[in-house]
N, C-alpha and C positions, 0 to 999 in steps of 0.2 A: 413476424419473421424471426427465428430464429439463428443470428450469427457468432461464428466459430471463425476464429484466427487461431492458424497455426504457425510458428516460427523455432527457429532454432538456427544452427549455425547450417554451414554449408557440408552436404554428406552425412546428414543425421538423418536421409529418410524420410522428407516430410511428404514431398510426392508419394510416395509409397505407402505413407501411414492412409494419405487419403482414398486411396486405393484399396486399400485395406476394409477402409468405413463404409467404403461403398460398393463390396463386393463384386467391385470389377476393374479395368482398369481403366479412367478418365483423366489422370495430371499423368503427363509426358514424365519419366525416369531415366538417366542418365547411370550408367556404368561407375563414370571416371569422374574426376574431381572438378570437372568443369560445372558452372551456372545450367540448370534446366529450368529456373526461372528468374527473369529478369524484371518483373514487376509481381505486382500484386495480380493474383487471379484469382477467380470464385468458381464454386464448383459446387451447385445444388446436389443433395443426397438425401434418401428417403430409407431412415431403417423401414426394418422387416415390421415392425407396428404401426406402421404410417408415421411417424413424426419427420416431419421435414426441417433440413438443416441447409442453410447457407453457409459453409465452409471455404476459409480464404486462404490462401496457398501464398507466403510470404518468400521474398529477396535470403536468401540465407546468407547468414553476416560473417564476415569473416573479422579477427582482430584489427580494430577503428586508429591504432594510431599507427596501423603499415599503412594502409592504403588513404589518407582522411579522404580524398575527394569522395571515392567511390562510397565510402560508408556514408558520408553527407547523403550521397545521390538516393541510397539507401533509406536513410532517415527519412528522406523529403517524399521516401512512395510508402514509407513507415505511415507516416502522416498525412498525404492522401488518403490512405487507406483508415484511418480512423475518422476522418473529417467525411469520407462519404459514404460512413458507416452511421454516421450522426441522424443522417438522415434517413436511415434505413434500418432504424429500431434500435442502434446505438451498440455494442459489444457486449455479448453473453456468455461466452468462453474463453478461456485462452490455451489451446494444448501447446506445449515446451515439449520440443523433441531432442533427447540428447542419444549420443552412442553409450551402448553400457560400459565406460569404462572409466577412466582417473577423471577429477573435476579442474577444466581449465579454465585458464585467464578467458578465454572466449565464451565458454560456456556461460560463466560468471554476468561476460558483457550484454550478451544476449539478453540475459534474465532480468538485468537490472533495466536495457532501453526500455523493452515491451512491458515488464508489466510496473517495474517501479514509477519510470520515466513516463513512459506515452498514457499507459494504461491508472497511474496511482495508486497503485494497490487496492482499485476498485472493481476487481474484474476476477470471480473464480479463475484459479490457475489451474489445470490437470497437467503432470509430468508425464511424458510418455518417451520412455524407457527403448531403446529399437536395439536391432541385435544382438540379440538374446539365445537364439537357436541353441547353442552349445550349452546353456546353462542345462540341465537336469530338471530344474525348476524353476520358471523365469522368475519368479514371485524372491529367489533367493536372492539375488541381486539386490534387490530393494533392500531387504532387511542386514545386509550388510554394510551397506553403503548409506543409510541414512543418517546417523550419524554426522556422516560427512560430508551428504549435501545441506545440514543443519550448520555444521561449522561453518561453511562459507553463505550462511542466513537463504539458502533455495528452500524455499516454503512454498510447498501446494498442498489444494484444500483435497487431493485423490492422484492418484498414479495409476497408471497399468504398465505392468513389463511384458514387453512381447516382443517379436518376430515379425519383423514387415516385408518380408523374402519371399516373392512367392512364386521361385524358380526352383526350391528346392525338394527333394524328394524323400520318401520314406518317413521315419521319425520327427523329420525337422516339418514335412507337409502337414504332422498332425499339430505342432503348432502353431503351421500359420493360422489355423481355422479355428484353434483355441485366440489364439489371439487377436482376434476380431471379436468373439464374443466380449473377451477382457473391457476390450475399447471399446468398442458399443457398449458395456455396462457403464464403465464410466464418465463417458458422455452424458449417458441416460440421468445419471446421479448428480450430475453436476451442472447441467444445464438446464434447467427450468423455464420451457418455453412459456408460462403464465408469465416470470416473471420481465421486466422489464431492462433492455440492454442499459450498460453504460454508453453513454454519450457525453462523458467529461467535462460536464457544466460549465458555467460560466468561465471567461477567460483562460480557458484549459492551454491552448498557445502560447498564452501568457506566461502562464507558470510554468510549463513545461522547458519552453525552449531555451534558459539559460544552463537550466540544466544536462541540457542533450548539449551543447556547445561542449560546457565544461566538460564531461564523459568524453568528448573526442578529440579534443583540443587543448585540454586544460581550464584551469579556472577561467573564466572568462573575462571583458574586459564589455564596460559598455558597446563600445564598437564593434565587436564583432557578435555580441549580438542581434546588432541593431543591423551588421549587414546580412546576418542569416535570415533575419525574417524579411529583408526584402527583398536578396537575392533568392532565395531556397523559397520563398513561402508567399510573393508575389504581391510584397504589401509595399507603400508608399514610405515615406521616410517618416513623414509625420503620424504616418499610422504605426510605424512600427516602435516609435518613439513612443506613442501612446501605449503599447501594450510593454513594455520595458516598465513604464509606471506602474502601472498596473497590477506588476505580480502581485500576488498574497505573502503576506508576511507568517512567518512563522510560530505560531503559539503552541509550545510544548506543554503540555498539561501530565502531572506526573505527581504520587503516592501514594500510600499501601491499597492494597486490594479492601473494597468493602465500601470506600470513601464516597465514591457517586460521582467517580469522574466522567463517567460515561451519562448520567442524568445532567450533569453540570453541561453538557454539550448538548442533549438537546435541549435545556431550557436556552442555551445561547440560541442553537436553532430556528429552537421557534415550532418544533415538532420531534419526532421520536426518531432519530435515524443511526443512533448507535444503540448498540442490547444492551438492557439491562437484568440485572438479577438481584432474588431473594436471596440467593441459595448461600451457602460460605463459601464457594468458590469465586474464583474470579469470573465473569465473563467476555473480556475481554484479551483473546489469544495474541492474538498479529495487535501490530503496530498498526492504528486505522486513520484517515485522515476525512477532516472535513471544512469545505469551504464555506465562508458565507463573508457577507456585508456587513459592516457595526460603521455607522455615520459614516458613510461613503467613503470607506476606510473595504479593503480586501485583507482578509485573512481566513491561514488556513490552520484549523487546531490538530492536534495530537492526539491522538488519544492513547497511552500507553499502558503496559502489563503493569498489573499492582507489584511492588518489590516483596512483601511480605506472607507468600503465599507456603513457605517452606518448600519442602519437598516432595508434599501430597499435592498440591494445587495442581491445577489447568497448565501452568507456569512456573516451577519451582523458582525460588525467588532468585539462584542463580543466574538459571537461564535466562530472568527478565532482567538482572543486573545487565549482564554478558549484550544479551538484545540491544536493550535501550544504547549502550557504548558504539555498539555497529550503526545503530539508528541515526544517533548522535553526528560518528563518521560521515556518514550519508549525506545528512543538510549541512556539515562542514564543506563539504566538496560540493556544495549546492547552491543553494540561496544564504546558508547563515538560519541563525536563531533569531530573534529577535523579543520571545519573553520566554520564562519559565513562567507558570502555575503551579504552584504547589497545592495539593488539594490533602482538607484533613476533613475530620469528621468534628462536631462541633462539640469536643469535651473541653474536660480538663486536662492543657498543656502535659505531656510525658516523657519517657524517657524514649518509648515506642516511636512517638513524632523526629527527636535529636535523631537516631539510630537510623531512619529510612534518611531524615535530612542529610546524614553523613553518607550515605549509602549512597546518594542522588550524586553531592558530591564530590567523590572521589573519582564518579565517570566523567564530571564535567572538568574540571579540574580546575585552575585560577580562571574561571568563566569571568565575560564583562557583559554578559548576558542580563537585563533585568529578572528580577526574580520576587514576583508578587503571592500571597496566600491566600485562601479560599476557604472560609469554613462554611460546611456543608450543614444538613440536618440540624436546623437554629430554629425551628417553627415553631418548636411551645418555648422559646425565649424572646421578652420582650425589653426594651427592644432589642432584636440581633445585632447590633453592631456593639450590645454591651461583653458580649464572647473577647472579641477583641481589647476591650479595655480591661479584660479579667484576666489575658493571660499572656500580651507582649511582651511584660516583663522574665514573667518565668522562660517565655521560647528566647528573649534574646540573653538570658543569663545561663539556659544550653549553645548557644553562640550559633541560633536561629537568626538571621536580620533579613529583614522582605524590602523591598521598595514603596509597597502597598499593600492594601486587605481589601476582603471584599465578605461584608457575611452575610448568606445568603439559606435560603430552604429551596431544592430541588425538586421540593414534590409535587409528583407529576399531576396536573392540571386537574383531571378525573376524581382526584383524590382533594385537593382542595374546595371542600365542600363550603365552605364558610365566606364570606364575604372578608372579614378578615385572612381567613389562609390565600384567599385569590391578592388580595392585596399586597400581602408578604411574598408571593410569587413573584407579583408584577413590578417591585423595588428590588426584588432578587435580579430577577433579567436587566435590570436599569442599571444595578451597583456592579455586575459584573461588565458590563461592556465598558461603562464609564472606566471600571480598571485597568478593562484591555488597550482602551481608548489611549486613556493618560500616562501608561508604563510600557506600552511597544516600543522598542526603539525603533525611532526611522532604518537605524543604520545596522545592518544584519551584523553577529558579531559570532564568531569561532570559539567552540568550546572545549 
């Protein structure tokens, strides 16, 4: 089964977008600014090539700290609606429906609960763009305004702009039926019924919900998260205590593009679940996140844009400065940090390494943050822990200092043909957890 959540604020059209999809009209539409849905609904639809979509028709949110109850009320069908999706293939889209016009404080809100918050950034996003009619060429919109949905970090993986009216007549009729093709294309492109929904893995509750407190109520306090998840989410005291423990701690992982931060995650893994590349670019665009267990210990890593990519890369190094800083904001108003990783490649200490280090910190700023080192790529060095005795001095006489080291060879399993390179793997995956083990702070800390 293929599922589709749609959400957006109130009066953006989302009724209608689905109406659109399914070339007729099945979700109730309302005129005037009132609610025409009060829960979460579903609404099966079958393009013109046969592919079948489960499509769910979301509470539209209005700003969370006029009204808190009602947004709570909101939140808790937010979450329904993902937890009995869990079970039913887990989430394969998300369309974000805004009106074409100026980017607000709500639009903003919207974007952050569904797909930061509930969703984790694990869930293709498609923006869909609604009254349009007047534009000359809906398509222009976007390219004006991109920019600006970038400035306030709205990132999706496809857009379509269109017209979801379909009371009007003459000119504006030929784009309602352009603009079904639009959004049928990019659903088509975007949703991959082979592959498999999000279902927000282990302790997703967990993690999530101090963060949705805080988003609505401010920072949070143990207390009132501990009464959300038993009022709102129908847990025990002791159970919901238990998941308070729980959450995953924060491990930021961060430097130049090339380094193998991304192989350095899945050898923590345990399998292949972030991309990697040959190529000189980075492969790594968005800010990605991934959870796992290290000695019954929860944590969830970072994976972030390399800083060094200039102004040719995937990422110019800007923009990945600029990102990471908003990133940063994010799990300040969140959980906290709890380590940095610095990750290099396993040379000789340089100037290249001081220059991203300074770069790093000047977004984090007097951070109380641990901050441990990582070198990568040590497999024809014996033994690798001698990297680090070769070059502490020169990185702390750039005014480099770590809390710890870890040196290690990523290379992926397939390629460790040797019984010695499997073995340097197998103390690679041991030396890094042991790191993350020994240098987490319990105590999340603001950067």
């Amino acid at each position: 089964m293929v599922n589709i959540v749609i959400f957006g604020e109130i009066g953006t059209g989302k009724s209608s977008v689905i109406n659109l999809m399914a070339g007729r009209q099945i979700a109730h539409i309302s005129p005037d600014a009132r609610r025409c849905t009060l829960q979460w609904t579903e609404y099966p639809i079958t393009f013109e090539n046969g592919t079948r979509y489960q499509v769910f028709d979301t509470v539209g949110l209005e700003e969370p700290r006029l009204q808190t109850g009602e947004y709570l009320s909101a939140i808790s069908n937010a979450h329904s609606l993902i937890n009995t999706l869990k079970e039913r293939g887990g989430v394969n889209l998300l369309l974000f429906c805004i009106r074409g016009g100026r980017v607000t404080a709500t639009m903003q809100s919207n974007y952050r609960l569904f797909f930061e918050f509930l969703c984790e950034e694990n869930v293709p996003l498609a923006l869909v763009v609604t009254n349009l009619e007047r534009e000359t060429i809906m398509e222009d919109w976007y390219t004006r305004n991109m920019s600006h949905l970038e400035k306030y970090n709205i990132r999706s993986t496809g857009h379509a702009c269109i017209t979801a009216a379909n009371l009007l007549d003459g000119k504006y009729r030929d784009k309602y039926e352009e603009s079904r093709a639009i959004l049928c294309g990019v659903v088509e492109a975007h949703c991959n019924a082979p592959m498999e929904g999000w279902t927000g893995g282990q302790g997703w509750l967990a993690s999530s919900i101090s963060k949705l407190v805080e988003f609505v109520v401010g920072r949070p306090k143990k207390t009132d998260i501990i009464g959300i998840l038993t009022k709102r989410c129908g847990m025990t005291k002791e159970m919901a205590q238990q998941k308070y423990q729980s959450r995953p701690q924060n491990v930021v992982l961060w430097g130049e593009s090339g380094v193998g931060k991304s192989s350095l995650i899945n050898l923590i893994m345990g399998r292949d679940v972030a991309e990697t590349s040959p190529d000189a670019l980075s492969c790594t665009v968005n800010i990605a996140s991934y959870q796992v267990t290290i000695g019954g210990r929860s944590f969830r890593l970072w994976d972030t844009a390399g800083l060094n990519e200039g102004s040719e890369g995937k990422v110019p190094a800007a923009a990945a400065a600029r990102r990471l800083t908003l990133f940063l904001d994010g799990l300040n108003k969140g959980d906290g940090v709890h380590l940095f990783v610095y990750c290099v490649r396993g040379t000789q200490a340089t100037k290249a390494l001081r220059n991203n280090y300074q770069t790093f910190s000047s977004a984090v700023g007097d951070s109380k943050v641990p901050t441990v080192i990582v070198a990568t790529c040590l497999e024809d060095l014996h033994p690798m822990t001698k990297w680090w005795s070769q070059n502490k001095d020169q990185l702390a006489k750039y005014g480099m200092h770590f809390s710890g080291c870890a040196c290690v060879t990523t290379l992926p399993s397939e390629h460790a043909e040797s019984q010695d390179l499997r073995q340097r793997r197998a103390q690679s995956y041991e030396d890094v957890c042991k790191l993350i083990l020994d240098h987490c702070s319990q105590t999340p800390h603001n950067t």
